[in-house]
C-alpha positions as a Markdown table, in Angstrom:
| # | Residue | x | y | z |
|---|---|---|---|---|
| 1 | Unk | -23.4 | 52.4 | 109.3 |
| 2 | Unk | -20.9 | 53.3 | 106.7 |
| 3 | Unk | -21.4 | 57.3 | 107.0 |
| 4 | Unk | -20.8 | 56.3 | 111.0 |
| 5 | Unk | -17.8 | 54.6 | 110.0 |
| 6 | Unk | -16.6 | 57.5 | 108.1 |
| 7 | Unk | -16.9 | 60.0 | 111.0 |
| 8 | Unk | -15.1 | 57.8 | 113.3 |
| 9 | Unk | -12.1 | 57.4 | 110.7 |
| 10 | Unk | -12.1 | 61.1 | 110.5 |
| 11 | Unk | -12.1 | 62.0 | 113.8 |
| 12 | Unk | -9.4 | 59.7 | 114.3 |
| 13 | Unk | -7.4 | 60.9 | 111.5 |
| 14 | Unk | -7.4 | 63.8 | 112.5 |
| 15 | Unk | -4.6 | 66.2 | 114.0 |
| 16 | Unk | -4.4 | 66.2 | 118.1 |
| 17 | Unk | -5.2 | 69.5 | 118.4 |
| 18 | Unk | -8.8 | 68.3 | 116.9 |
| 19 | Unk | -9.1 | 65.8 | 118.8 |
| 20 | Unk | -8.3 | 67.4 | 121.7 |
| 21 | Unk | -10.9 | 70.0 | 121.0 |
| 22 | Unk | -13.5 | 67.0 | 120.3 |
| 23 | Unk | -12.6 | 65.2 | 123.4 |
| 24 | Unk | -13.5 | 69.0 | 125.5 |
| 25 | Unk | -16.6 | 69.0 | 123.4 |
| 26 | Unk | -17.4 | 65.7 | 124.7 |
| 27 | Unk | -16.9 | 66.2 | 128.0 |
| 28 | Unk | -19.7 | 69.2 | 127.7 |
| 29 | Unk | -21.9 | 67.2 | 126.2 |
| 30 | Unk | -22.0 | 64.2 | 128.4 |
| 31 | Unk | -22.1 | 66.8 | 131.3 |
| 32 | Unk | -25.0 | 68.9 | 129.9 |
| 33 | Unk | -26.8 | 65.8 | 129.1 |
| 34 | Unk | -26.5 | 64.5 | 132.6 |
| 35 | Unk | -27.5 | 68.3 | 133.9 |
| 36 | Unk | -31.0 | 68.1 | 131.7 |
| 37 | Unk | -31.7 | 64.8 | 132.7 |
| 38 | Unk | -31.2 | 65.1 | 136.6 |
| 39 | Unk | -33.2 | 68.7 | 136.3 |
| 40 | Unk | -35.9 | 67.1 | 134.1 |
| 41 | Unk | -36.8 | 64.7 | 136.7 |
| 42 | Unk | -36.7 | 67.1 | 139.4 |
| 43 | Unk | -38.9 | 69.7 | 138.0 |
| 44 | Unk | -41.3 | 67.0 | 137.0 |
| 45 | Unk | -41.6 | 66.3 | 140.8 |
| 46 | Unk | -41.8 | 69.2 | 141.8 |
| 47 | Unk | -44.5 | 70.6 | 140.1 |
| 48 | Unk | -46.5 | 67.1 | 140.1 |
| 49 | Unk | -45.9 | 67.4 | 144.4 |
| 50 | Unk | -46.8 | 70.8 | 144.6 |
| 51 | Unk | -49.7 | 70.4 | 142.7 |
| 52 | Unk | -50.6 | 68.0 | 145.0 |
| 53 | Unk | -50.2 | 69.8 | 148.3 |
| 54 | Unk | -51.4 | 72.8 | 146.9 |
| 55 | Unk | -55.1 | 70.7 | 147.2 |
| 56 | Unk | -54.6 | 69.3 | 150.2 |
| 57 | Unk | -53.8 | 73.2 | 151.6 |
| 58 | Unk | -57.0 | 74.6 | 150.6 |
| 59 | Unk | -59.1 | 71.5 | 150.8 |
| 60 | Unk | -57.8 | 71.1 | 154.8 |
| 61 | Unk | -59.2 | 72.8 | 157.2 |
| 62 | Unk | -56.2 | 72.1 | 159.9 |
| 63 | Unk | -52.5 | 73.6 | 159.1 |
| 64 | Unk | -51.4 | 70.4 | 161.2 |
| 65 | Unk | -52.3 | 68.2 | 158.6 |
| 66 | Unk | -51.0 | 70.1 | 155.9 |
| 67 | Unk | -48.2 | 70.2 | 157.7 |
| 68 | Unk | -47.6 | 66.4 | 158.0 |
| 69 | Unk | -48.7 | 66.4 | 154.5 |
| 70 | Unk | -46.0 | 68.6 | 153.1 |
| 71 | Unk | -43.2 | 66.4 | 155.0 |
| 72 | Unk | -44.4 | 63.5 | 152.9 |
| 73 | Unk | -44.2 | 65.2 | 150.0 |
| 74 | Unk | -40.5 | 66.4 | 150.6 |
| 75 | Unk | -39.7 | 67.0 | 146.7 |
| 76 | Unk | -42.2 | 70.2 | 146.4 |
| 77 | Unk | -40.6 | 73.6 | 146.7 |
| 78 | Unk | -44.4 | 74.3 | 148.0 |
| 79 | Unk | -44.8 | 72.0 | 150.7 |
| 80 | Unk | -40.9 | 73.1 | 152.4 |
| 81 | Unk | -41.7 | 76.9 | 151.8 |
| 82 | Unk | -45.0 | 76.0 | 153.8 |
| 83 | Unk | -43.2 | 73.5 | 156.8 |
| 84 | Unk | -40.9 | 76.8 | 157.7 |
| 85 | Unk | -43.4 | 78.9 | 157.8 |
| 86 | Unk | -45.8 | 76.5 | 159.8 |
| 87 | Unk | -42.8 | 76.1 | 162.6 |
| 88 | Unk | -42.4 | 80.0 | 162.6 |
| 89 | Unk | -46.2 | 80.1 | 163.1 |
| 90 | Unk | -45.8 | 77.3 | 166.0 |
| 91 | Unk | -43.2 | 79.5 | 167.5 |
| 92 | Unk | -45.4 | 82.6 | 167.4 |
| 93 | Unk | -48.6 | 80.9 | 169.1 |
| 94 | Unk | -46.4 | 79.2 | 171.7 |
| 95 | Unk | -44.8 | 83.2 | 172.2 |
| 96 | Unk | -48.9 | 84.1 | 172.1 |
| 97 | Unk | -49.6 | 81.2 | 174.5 |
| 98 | Unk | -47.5 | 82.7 | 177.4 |
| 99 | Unk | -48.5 | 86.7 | 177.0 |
| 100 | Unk | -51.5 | 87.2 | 179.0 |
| 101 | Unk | -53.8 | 90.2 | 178.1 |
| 102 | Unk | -54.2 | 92.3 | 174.7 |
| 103 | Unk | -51.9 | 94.8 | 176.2 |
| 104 | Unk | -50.0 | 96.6 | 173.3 |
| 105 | Unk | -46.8 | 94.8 | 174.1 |
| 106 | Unk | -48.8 | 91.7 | 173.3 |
| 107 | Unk | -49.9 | 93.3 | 170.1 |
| 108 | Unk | -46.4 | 94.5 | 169.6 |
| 109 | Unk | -45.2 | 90.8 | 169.8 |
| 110 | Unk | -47.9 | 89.5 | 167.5 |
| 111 | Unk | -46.7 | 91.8 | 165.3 |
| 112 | Unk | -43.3 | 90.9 | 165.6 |
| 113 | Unk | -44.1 | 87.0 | 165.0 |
| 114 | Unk | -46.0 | 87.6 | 161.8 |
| 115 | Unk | -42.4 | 89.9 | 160.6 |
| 116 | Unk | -40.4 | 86.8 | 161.8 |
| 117 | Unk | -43.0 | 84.5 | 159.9 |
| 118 | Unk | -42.6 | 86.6 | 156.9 |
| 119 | Unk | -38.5 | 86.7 | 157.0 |
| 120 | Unk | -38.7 | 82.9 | 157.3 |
| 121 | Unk | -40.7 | 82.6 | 153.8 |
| 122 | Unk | -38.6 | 85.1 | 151.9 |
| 123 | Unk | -35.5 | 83.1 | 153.3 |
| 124 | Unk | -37.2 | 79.6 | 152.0 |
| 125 | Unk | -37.9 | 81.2 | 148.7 |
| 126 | Unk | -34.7 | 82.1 | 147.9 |
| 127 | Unk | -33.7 | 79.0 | 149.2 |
| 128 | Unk | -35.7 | 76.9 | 146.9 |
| 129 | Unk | -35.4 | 79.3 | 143.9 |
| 130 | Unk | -31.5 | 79.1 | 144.8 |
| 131 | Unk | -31.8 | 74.6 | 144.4 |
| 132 | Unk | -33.6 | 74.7 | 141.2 |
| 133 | Unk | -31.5 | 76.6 | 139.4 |
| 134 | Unk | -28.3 | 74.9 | 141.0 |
| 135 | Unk | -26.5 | 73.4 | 137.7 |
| 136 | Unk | -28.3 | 75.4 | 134.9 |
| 137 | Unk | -26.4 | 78.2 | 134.4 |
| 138 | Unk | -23.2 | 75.3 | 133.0 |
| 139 | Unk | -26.3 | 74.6 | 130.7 |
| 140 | Unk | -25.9 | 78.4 | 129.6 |
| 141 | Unk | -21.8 | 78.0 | 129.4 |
| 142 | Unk | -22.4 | 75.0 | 127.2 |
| 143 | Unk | -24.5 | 76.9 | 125.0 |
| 144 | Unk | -22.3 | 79.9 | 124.7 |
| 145 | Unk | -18.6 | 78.8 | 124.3 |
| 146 | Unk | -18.8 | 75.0 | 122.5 |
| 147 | Unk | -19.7 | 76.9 | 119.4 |
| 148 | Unk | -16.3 | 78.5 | 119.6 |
| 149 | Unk | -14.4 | 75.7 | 121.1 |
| 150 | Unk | -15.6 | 74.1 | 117.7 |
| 151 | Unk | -15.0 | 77.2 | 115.5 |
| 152 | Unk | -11.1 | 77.0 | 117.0 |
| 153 | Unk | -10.7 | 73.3 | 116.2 |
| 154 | Unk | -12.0 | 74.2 | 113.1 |
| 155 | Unk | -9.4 | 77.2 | 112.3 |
| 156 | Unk | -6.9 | 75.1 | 113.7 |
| 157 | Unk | -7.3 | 72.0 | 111.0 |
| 158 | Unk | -7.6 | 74.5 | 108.0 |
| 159 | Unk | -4.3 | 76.0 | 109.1 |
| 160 | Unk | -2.9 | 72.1 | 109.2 |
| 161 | Unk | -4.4 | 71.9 | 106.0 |
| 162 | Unk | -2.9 | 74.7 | 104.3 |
| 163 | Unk | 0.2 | 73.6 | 106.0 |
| 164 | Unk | 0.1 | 70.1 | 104.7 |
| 165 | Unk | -0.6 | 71.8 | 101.2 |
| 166 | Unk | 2.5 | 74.0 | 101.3 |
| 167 | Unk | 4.5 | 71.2 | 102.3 |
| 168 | Unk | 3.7 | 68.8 | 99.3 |
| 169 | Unk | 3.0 | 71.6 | 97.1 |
| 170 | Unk | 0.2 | 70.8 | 95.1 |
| 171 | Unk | -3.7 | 72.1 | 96.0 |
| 172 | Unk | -6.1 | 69.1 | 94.4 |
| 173 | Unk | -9.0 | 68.8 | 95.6 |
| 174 | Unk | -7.7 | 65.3 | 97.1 |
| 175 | Unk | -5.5 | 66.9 | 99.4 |
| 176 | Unk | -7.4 | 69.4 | 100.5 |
| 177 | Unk | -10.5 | 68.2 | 100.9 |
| 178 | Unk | -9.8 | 65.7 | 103.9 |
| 179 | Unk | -7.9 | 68.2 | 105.8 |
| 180 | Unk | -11.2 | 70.5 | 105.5 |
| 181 | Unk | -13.9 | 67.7 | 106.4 |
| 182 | Unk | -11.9 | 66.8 | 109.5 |
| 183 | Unk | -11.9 | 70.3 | 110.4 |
| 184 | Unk | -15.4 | 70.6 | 110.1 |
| 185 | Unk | -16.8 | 67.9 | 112.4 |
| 186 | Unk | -15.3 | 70.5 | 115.3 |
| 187 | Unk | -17.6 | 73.0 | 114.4 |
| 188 | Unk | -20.9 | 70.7 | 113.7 |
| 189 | Unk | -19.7 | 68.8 | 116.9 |
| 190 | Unk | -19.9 | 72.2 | 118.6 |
| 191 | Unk | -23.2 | 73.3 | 117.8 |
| 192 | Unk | -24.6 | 70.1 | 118.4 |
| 193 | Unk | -23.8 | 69.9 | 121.7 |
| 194 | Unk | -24.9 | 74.2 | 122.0 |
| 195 | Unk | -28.6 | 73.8 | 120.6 |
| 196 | Unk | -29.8 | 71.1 | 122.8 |
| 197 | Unk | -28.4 | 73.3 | 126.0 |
| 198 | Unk | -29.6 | 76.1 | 124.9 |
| 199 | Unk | -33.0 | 74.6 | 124.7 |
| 200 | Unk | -32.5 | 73.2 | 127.9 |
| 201 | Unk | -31.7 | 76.0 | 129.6 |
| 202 | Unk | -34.2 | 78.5 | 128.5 |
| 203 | Unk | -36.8 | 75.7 | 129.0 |
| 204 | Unk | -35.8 | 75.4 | 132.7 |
| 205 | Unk | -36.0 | 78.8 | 133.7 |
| 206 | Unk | -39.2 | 79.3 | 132.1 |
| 207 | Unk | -40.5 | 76.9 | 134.6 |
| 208 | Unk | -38.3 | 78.2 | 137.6 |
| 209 | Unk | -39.8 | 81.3 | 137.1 |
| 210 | Unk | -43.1 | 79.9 | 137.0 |
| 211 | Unk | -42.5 | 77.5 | 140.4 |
| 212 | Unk | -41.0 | 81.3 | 142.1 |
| 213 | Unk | -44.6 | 83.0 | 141.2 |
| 214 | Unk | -46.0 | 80.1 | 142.3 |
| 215 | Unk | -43.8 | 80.8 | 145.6 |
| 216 | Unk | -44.5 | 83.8 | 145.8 |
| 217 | Unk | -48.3 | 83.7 | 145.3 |
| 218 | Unk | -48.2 | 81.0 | 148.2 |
| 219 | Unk | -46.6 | 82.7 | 150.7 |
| 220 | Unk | -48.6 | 86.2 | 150.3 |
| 221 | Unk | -52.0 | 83.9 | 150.9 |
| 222 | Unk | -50.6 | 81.8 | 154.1 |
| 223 | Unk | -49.3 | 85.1 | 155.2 |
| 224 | Unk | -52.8 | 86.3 | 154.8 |
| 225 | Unk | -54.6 | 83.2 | 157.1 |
| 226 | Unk | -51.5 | 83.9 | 159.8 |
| 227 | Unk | -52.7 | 87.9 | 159.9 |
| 228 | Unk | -56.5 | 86.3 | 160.3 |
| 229 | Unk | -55.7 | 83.6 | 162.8 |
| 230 | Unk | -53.0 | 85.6 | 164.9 |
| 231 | Unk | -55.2 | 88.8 | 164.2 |
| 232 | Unk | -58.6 | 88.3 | 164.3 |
| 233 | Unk | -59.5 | 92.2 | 165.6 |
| 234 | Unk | -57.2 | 93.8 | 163.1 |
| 235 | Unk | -59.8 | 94.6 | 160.9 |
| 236 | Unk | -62.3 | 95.3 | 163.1 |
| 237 | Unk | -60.1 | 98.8 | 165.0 |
């Protein structure tokens, strides 16, 4: 309690321009805080969601039920990706529904669907690549200029300091040494609020990359059952 004390009477002892710089340095903190918190809670969903529908996919034999399936569970990057491609598939069967023959215009349109199909799940995966990693990159700012905002509140109560010694003309350790400690919380303030964002942010887009293989790995093998259903003689001409 007392060493809590003490920090509180230097920060407000000390000069404004400290302050000012703590008060900035606060506002980061509470901010990247907020950022990790929100963005913890999402990922956890979203893998715990995906992992889900990812069973349901391959344990269902209908891509209707998937489909209602992945609009229940509406927090997994997985399940959206998967509910625009199923409506670009619905739109190329309907378009199949309506061509009569196996003409090569047909074919031609087929193939056409499976390229519209295809542009819809690069679109979704960017999409959802694009909402995780809304927010993070002030996780990265945090990291990178707090230790200098603290460094400069820092410089800027030494200089006081030095001032304040010039003035009253002595240089005992009794002057100079609370000048220097109140100086000094702007820097430790600093890097405490740059360590825990920078840990923050490198653990998030370890798992964003992670969930955008996962994306990726997804869409190549529903693009592969859309080739087979839409397709079924490709591989035997």
């Amino acid at each position: 309690m007392t060493n809590n004390l003490d920090i509180l009477h230097i920060v407000a002892e000390a000069g404004y321009m400290v302050q000012l710089v703590l008060l900035l340095l606060l506002f980061f903190s509470l901010t990247s805080w907020t950022i990790i918190l929100i963005k913890y809670l999402y990922m956890r969903r979203a893998f715990r969601q995906s992992e889900a529908f990812t069973d349901i996919f391959w344990e269902s034999r209908d891509l209707s039920l998937a489909y209602k399936e992945a609009r229940i569970l509406d927090g997994s990057p997985l399940a959206r990706v998967f509910s625009i491609g199923y409506v670009e598939l619905k739109k190329l069967r309907q378009s199949n529904n309506k061509s009569t023959g196996e003409d090569g215009n047909s074919l031609i349109e087929k193939f056409t669907g499976i390229d519209n199909v295809k542009r819809a799940l690069r679109r979704a995966i960017t999409t959802e690549t694009t909402r995780m990693t809304q927010m993070i990159p002030f996780l990265a700012t945090a990291g990178n200029t707090t230790p200098f905002i603290g460094l400069f509140g820092t410089v800027w109560g030494i200089m006081e300091s030095f001032r304040g010694i010039g003035q009253s003309g002595t240089a005992s350790l009794a002057v100079v040494a609370p000048g220097i400690s109140e100086a000094l919380v702007a820097t430790a303030a600093g890097l405490a609020v740059a360590i825990p964002a920078v840990i923050a942010f490198n653990y998030f887009m370890q798992r964003i990359r992670v969930m955008e293989s996962e994306l990726q790995s997804f869409a190549a093998d529903f693009l592969n059952i859309i080739e087979i259903d839409i397709l079924p003689a490709k591989g035997k001409r």
